[in-house]
N, C-alpha and C positions, 0 to 999 in steps of 0.2 A: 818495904820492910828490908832490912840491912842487919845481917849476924858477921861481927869482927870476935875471931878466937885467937888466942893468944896462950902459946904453952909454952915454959920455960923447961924446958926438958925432951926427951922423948914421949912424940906420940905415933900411937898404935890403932888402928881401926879395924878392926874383923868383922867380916860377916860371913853365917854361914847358909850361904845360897849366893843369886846374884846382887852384884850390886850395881844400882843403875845410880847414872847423875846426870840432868841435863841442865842448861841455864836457855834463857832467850838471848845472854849476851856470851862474852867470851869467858873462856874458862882461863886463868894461867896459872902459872906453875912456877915457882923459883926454887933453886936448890944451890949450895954454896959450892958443894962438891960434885954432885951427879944428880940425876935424875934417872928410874930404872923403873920399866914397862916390863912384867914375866905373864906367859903365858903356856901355862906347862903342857898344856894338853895341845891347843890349837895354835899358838902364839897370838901376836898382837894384830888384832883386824881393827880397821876404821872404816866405819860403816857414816851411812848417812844422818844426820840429825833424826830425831826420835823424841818429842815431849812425852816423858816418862810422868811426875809427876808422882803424888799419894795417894797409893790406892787404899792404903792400911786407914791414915788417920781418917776418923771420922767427923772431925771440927772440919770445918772450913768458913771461908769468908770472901765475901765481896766487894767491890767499888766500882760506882758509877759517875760518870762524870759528862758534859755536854760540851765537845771540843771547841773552842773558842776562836784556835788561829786566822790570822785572816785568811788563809786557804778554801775555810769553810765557814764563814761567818755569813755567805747568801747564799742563797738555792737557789736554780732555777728548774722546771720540771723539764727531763731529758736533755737538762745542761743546753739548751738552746743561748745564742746570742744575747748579751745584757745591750746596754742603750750605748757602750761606747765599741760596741761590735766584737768582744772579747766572750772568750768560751768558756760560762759559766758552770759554779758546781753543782749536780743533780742531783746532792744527797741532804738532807742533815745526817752527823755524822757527830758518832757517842764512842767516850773512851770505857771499858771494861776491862776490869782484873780481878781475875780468880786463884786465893792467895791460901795456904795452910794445906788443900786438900784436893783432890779432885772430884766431880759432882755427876748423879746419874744423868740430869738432863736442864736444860736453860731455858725460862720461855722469856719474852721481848713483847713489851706492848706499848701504846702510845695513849694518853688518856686526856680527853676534853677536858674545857673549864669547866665543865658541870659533872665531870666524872666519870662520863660515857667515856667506852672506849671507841676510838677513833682507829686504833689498828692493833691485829693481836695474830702473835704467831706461837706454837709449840716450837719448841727451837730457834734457832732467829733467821731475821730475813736471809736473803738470797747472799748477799755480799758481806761476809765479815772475814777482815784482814787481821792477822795478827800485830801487834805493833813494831817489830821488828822490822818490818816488811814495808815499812811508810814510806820512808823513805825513797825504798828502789821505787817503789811503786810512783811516785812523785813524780822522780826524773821519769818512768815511762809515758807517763800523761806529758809532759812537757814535750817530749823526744816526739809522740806520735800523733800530738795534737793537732789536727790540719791550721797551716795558715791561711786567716782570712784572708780572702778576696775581696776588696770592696763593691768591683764590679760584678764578680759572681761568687757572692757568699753563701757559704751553705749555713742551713740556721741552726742543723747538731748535728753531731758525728755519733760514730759506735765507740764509745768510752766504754761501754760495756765488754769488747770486747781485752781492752789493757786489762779491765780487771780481771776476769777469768783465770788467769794464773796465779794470782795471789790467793783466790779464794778459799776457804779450808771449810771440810764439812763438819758435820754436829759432833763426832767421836774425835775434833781436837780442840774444840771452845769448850769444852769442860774439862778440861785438863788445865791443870795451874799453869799461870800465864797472863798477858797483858794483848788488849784486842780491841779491833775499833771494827763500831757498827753501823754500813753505810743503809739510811733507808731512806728511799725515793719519792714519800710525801704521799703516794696512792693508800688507799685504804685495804681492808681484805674483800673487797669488792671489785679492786684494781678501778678504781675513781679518785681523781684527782681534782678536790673542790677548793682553791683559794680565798673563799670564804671561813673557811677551817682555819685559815693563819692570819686572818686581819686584825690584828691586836691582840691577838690571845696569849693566855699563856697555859701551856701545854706541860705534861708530866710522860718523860719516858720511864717504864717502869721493869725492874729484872726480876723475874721470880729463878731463886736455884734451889734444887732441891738431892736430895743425897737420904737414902736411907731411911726412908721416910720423915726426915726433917726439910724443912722451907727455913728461906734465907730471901729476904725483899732487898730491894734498893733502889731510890727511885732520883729524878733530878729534873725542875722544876725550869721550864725556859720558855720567853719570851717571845712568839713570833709577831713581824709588823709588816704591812707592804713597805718598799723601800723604791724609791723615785714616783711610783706611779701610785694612786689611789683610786683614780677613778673607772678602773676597767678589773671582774671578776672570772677566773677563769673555770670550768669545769671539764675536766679531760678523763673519758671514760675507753676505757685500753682494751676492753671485751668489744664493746659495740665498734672502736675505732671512728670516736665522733669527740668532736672538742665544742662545748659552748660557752660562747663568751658576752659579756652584759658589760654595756659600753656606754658610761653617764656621761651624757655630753649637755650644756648649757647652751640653748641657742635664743635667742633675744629678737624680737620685733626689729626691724632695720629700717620698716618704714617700706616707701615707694617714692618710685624714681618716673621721671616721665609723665605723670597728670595733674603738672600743673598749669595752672593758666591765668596770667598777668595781665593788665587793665592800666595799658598805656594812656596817653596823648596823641593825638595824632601829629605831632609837632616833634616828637621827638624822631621823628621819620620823614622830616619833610628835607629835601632835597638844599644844600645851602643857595641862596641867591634866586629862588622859585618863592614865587605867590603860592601857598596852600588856602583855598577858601575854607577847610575843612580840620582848619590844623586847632579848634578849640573843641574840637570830637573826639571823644574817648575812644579808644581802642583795644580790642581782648584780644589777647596772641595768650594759644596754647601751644604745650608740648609737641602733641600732634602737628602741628601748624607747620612745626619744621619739615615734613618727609617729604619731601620733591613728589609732585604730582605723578612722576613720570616712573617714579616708583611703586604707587599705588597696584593692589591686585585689584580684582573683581571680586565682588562679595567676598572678600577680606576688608575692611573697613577699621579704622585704626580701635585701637583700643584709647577708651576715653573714664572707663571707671573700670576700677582691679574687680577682676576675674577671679582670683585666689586669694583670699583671708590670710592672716599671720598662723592659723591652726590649719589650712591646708598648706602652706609650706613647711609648719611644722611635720606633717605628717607624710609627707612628700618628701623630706629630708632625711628621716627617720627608715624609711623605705626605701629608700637611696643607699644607706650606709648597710644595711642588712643584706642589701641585696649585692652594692660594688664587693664590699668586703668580706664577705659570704665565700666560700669556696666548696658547693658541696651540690646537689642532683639537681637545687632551684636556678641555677645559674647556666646561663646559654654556654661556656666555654669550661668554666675553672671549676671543675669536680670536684678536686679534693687538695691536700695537701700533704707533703711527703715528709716525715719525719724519720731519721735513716731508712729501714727498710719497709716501713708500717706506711700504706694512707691511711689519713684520715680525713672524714667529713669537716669543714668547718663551716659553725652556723654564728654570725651577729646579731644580737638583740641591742640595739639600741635603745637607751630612754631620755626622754627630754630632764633633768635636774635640777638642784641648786647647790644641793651638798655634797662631796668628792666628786667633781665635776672635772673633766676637760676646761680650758681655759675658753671663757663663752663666745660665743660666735653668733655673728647679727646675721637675721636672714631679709634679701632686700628684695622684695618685690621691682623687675624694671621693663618699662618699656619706654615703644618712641623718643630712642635715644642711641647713643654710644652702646656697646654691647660690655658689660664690666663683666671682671675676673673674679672668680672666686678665690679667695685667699682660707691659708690655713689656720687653728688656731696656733696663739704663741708667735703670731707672724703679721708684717702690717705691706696691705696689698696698695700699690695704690692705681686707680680705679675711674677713667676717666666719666662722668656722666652727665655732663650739661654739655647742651651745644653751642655755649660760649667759650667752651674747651676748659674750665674747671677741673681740677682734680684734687680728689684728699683720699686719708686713708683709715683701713680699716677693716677688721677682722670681719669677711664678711661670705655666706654662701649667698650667689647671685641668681636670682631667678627670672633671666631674659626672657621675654614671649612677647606675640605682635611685631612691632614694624622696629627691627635693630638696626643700628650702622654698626658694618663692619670692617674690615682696612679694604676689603672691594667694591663696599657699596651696602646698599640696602638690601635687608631679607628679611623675610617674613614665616615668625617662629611661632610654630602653634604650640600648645600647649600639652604640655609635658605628664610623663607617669612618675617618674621620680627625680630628685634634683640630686 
């Protein structure tokens, strides 16, 4: 709101008591001849800024708004690393202004698609900046940002503490003025569920009240996951435990190593030698290939899979829970450090079809070349015939029994997780 006056003449303003006047921007003053500051009793003092504001009027009014720039158009919880290693924002982050009056008290809430409330505070959360104040605040994020280390990155900093000096308490957001309110996605539980923002659209809402009147305002936005879909996060800030649910697509790959082909004996016969025996059929299996001199003792090759496509599924599954796990079930990796807080981290893996990882073959191999696992979104390639074949393919590989490896032969018993 903008008031232009305009007097052709002399103007006079009196009042009898103090008169206060603040803005959030600058104040100026023009005068043709002079300009004159009296102060009969004390003279002229310049104190500190002071949002004065209307105590008298009892109208007031509100505006809500859900800040768009790209500053703040993604969140990530405790501003950790996004996918191109850059130090993402930890908030969503809502403009307010409180215009005509000043107000006894403000509440701040956040409400589901179904109407449930999702977060609610008397007064508003922890961090709210005045709008004036963006700016500096801007360049100090920038200024005190750590740079990435690719080699040793850290995955979030104390941005908490930049803000701390801007932050203003409940006795100056009710005061007429313009304000931005940063909130961190946790609930009043202090849990942070990203199933709470998978498509949804969500309602920040302002209650202000003055005098025993109420004033709403509310503004309706959109959240989506943004690169990733297939992994959900739950992050609980009391217990200090994160869990996360990890749909991955893993596909039959088949087996490697048990077959066995039904030659001629002719096509093995020696050039320029009589073979009496060369109209004889002949079975060469997989096995066949492993140098005798390799063989264990009561280790005997493997000639039918030992493990089903659902025990490497479930071996795989058990695998990921447990590598990527970082919390009391793991022989080494407890926890993990997020600025000064551990936490527990636990993986739930599920096998999928829909918001999926990019799918991954799982391949039963033995009595053979010993193949690599490759990642998904990645093409591995993979030697495993012992005619020296190779192709490729997104694959987790599950070697057991009699492997060739670049030393030689070994013999891989079978495994608790792949």
């Amino acid at each position: 709101m903008s008031r232009i006056r305009i007097v052709k003449g002399k103007y006079v303003k009196i009042t009898h008591g103090d008169h206060n006047m603040s803005t959030e921007g600058h104040i100026t003053s023009n005068a043709a001849v002079e300009v004159r500051e009296t102060g009969n009793e004390n003279g002229v003092m310049y104190n500190n800024f002071e949002r004065k504001g209307s105590e008298v009027n009892n109208d007031f009014e509100i505006r809500l708004s859900l800040k768009r720039d790209k500053a703040y158009s993604t969140m990530v919880p405790f501003g950790i690393l996004d996918f191109k290693g850059n130090y993402e924002n930890a908030h969503f982050v809502f403009d307010y202004s409180l215009m005509l009056g000043n107000i006894d008290s403000l509440d701040f809430k956040i409400l589901n698609e179904d109407g449930s409330t999702l977060y609610a505070v008397k007064n508003l959360p922890e961090v709210v900046v005045p709008s004036r104040k963006i700016p500096l605040l801007a360049q100090d994020l920038m200024k005190k940002k750590p740079k990435n280390d690719p080699l040793q990155p850290k995955k979030a900093w104390d941005w908490k503490s930049v803000f701390d000096p801007y932050n203003i308490m409940s006795g100056d957001y009710t005061k007429i003025g313009s304000y931005v309110i940063f909130w961190d996605g946790f609930d009043n539980n202090e849990i942070y569920d990203s199933t709470k923002f998978d498509n949804k659209k969500l309602k920040a809402v302002i209650v202000a009240k003055k005098n025993g009147k109420e004033k709403t305002k509310e503004v309706e936005f959109t959240t989506n996951y943004s690169e990733v879909n297939w992994v959900d996060v739950k992050i609980d800030k009391k217990n200090k435990r994160i869990d996360t649910t990890l749909r991955v697509n893993l596909k039959d790959g088949g087996e490697e190593g048990l077959k066995c082909t039904t030659y001629k004996e002719s096509q093995y016969t020696i050039a320029g030698e009589d073979n009496p025996f060369k109209n004889e059929k002949l079975m060469i299996c997989d096995w066949d290939k492993i140098p005798k001199k390799d063989l264990i003792s009561a280790k005997p090759p493997i000639t039918k899979r030992t493990r089903s496509f659902t025990d490497l599924e479930e071996l795989a599954l058990e695998g990921l829970a447990y590598h990527w796990g970082r919390n009391k079930n793991h022989a080494v990796a407890k926890g993990v450090k997020i600025i000064s807080d551990s936490y527990e981290f636990f993986m739930n893996a599920l096998n999928m079809v829909e918001k999926t990882m990019d799918y991954v073959m799982l391949t039963y191999n033995t009595n053979g070349n010993w193949m690599r696992s490759g990642n998904p979104g990645s093409l591995t390639i993979n030697p495993i015939s012992w005619i020296g074949n190779t192709f490729s393919r997104k694959a987790i590989c599950y070697n057991v029994g009699y492997i060739e490896y670049s030393n030689g032969w070994e013999f891989s018993d079978e495994k608790k997780r792949i």
